[in-house]
C-alpha positions in Angstrom: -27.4 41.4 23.3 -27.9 40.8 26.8 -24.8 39.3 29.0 -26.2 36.6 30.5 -27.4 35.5 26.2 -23.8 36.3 25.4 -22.5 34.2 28.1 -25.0 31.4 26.8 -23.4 31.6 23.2 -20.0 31.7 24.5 -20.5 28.7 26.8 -22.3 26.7 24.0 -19.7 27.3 21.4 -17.5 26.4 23.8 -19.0 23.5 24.3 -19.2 22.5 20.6 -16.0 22.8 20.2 -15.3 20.3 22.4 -17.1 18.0 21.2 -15.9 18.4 18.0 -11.9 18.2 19.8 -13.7 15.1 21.5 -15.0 13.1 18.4 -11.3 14.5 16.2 -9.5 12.6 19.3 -11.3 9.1 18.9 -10.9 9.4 15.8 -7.5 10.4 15.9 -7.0 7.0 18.5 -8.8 4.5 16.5 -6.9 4.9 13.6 -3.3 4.3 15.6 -5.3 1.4 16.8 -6.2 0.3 13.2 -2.8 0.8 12.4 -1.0 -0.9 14.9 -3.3 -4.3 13.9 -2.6 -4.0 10.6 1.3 -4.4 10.9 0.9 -6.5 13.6 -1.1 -9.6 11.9 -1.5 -11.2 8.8 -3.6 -10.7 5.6 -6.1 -13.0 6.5 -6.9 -11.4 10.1 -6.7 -8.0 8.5 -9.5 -8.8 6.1 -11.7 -10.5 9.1 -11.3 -7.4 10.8 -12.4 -4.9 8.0 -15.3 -7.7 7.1 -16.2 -8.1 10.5 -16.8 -4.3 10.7 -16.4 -2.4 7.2 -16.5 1.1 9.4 -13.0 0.5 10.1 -11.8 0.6 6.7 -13.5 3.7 6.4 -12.0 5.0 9.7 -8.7 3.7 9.0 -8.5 5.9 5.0 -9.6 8.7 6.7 -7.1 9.3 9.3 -4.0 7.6 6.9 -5.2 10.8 4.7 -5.0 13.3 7.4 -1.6 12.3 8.4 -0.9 11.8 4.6 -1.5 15.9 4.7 1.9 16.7 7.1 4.2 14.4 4.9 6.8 16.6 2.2 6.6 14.2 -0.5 3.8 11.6 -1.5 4.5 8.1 -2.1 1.4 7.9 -4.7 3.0 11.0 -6.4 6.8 8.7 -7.2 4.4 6.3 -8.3 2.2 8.1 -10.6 5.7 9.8 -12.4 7.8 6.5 -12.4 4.8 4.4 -13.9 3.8 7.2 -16.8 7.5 7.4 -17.7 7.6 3.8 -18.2 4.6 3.5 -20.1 5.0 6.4 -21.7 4.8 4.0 -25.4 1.2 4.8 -26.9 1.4 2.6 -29.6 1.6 -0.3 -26.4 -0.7 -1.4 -24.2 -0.1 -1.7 -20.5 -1.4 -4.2 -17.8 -0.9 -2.3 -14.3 -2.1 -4.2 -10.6 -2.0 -1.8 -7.7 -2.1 -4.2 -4.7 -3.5 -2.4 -1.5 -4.8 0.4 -3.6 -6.9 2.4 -0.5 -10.5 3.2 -0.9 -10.6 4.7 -4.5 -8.1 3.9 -7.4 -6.1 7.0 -6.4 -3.3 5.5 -8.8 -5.6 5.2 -11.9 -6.6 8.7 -11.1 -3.5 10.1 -10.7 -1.7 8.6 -14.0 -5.0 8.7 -16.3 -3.1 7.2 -19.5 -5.4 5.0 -22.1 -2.8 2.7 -22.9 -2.9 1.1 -19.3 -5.3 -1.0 -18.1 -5.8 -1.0 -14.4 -6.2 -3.3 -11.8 -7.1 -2.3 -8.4 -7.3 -4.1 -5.4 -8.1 -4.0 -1.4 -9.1 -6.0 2.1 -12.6 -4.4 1.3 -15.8 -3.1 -1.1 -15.7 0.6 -1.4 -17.7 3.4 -2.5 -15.2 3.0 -5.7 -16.4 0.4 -7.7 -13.1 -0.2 -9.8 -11.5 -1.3 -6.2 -11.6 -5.6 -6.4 -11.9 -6.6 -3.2 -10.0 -9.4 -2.1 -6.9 -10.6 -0.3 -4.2 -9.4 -2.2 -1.8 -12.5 -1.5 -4.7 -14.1 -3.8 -5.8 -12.0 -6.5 -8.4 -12.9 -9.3 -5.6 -12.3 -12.0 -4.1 -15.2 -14.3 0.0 -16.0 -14.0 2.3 -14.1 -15.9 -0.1 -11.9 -17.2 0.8 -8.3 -15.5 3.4 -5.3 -16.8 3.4 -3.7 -13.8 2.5 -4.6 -9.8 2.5 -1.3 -7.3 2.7 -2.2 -3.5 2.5 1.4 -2.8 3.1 1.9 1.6 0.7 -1.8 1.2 3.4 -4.4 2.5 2.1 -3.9 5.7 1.3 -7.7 7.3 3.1 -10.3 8.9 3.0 -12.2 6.1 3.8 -9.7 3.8 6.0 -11.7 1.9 2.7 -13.5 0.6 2.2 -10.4 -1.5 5.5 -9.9 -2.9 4.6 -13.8 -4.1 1.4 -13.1 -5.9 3.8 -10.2 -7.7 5.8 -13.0 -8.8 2.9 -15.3 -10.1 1.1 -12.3 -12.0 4.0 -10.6 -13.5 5.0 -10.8 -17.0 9.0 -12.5 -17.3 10.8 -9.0 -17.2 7.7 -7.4 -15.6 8.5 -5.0 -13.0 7.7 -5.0 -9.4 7.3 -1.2 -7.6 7.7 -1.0 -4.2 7.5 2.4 -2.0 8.1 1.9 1.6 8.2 4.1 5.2 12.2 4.8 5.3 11.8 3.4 8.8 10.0 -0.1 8.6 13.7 -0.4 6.1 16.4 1.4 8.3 19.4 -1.0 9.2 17.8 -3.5 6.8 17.6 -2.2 3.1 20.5 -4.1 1.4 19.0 -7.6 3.1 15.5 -6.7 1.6 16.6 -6.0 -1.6 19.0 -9.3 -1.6 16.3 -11.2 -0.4 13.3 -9.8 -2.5 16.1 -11.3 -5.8 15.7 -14.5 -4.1 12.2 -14.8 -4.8 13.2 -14.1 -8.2 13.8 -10.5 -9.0 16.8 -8.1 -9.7 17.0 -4.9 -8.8 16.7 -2.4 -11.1 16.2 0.9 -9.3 16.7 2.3 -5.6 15.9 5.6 -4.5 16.7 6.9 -1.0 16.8 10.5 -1.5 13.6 10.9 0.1 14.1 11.0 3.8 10.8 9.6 4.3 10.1 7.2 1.7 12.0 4.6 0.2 11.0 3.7 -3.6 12.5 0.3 -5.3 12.1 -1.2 -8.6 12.2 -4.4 -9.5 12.2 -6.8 -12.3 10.8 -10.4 -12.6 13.8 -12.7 -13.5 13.4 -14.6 -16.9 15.8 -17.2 -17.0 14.9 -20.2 -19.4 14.8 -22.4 -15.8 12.5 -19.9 -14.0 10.1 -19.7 -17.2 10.3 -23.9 -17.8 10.3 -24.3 -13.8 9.4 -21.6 -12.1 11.8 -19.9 -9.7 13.2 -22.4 -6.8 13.0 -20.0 -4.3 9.0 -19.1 -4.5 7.4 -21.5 -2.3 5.9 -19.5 0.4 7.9 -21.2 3.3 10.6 -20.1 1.5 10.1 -17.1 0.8 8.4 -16.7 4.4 11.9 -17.6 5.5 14.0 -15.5 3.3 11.8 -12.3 3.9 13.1 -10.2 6.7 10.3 -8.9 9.1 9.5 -5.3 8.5 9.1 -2.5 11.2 5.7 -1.4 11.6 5.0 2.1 11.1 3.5 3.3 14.1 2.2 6.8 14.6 2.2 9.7 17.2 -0.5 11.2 19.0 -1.2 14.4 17.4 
């Protein structure tokens, strides 16, 4: 081959390359972007900005993947092993409602039992039909009528307490609400959140903090005669607005 070809090949496979570094990088930026928004403003702004421009949400899943790759243990993963544990009964059946699900029901896929019946939700219509979209601080599900809610990495607005509501309204009495959480968005703050979650009428039943990234709670929906005659006092969503501390939003570093 020629020099002069070779130094053509060279130059335009250079060139492709950067391109390729080019488009990784804008990527890379929009979904810190994304990100950023999405802890930074409430439920209703979030889904006005995925419905106002659905590539986002498409953007957004695919660079929470890629970053998903670097991280030791996955959230999804404590998840999938507490929840098939606990409905590990075949003879029962199971209602489970993964609130901020992603882009696919990754949960449903990842347990795969019969005996549960899954509801997914997100901001947005996927590819996926089994993902409801909606605004999950309002989901198309009756009261006390849920085993199981996930907010898997999904309390992520500034009205986050909203969803932690809609738990309460769904659940079962005794149903069981899991929460996994960025260490982080939780460090100096844990044993307020936890206090304050019971407020809104839930004990804790399980915390687990030997994961240095992840924090993974369980609790349980109070039953108390009052609560199931009158509903828990403390679930009005001022009040719970109120009693909620603010979370730290879970920013991430240029790569």
């Amino acid at each position: 081959m020629p020099s002069s070809q070779s130094n053509h090949n060279k130059a335009g496979c250079h060139k492709k390359r950067k391109s390729v570094a080019t488009k990784e990088e804008l990527a890379s930026s929009c979904f810190r972007w994304i990100n950023q928004r999405l802890y930074t403003c409430s439920s209703h702004e979030a889904l006005e900005l995925f419905r106002n421009d659905p590539l986002l949400f498409q953007v957004y899943h695919s660079g929470y993947r890629k970053q998903m790759e670097s991280w030791p243990e996955k959230p999804l993963e404590m998840c999938k092993s507490w929840l098939k544990k606990f409905c590990e009964d075949d003879n029962r059946r199971y209602v489970v409602a993964d609130l901020g699900c992603g882009n696919r029901a990754q949960l449903e896929d990842a347990v795969n039992q019969p005996n549960i019946k899954f509801y997914s939700f997100d901001l947005v219509k996927t590819e996926d039909p089994r993902v409801i979209p909606c605004n999950v601080t309002n989901v198309p599900l009756n009261s006390n009528s849920v085993d199981v809610v996930i907010c898997c990495l999904s309390l992520m607005g500034t009205d986050y307490a909203k969803i932690v509501l809609e738990a309460h309204r769904i659940l079962k009495p005794c149903g069981v609400l899991v929460i996994a959480e960025v260490t982080s968005r939780l460090q100096g703050i844990l044993d307020i959140f936890c206090q304050r979650i019971a407020q809104v009428g839930f004990h804790e039943n399980l915390r687990n903090t030997s994961n240095s990234y992840f924090v993974f709670l369980v609790f349980h929906k109070s039953s108390t005669k009052k609560q199931q005659r009158k509903g828990c006092p403390d679930t009005t969503t001022n009040r719970a607005t109120s009693l909620l501390p603010q979370l730290k939003p879970c920013l991430y570093k240029k790569r």
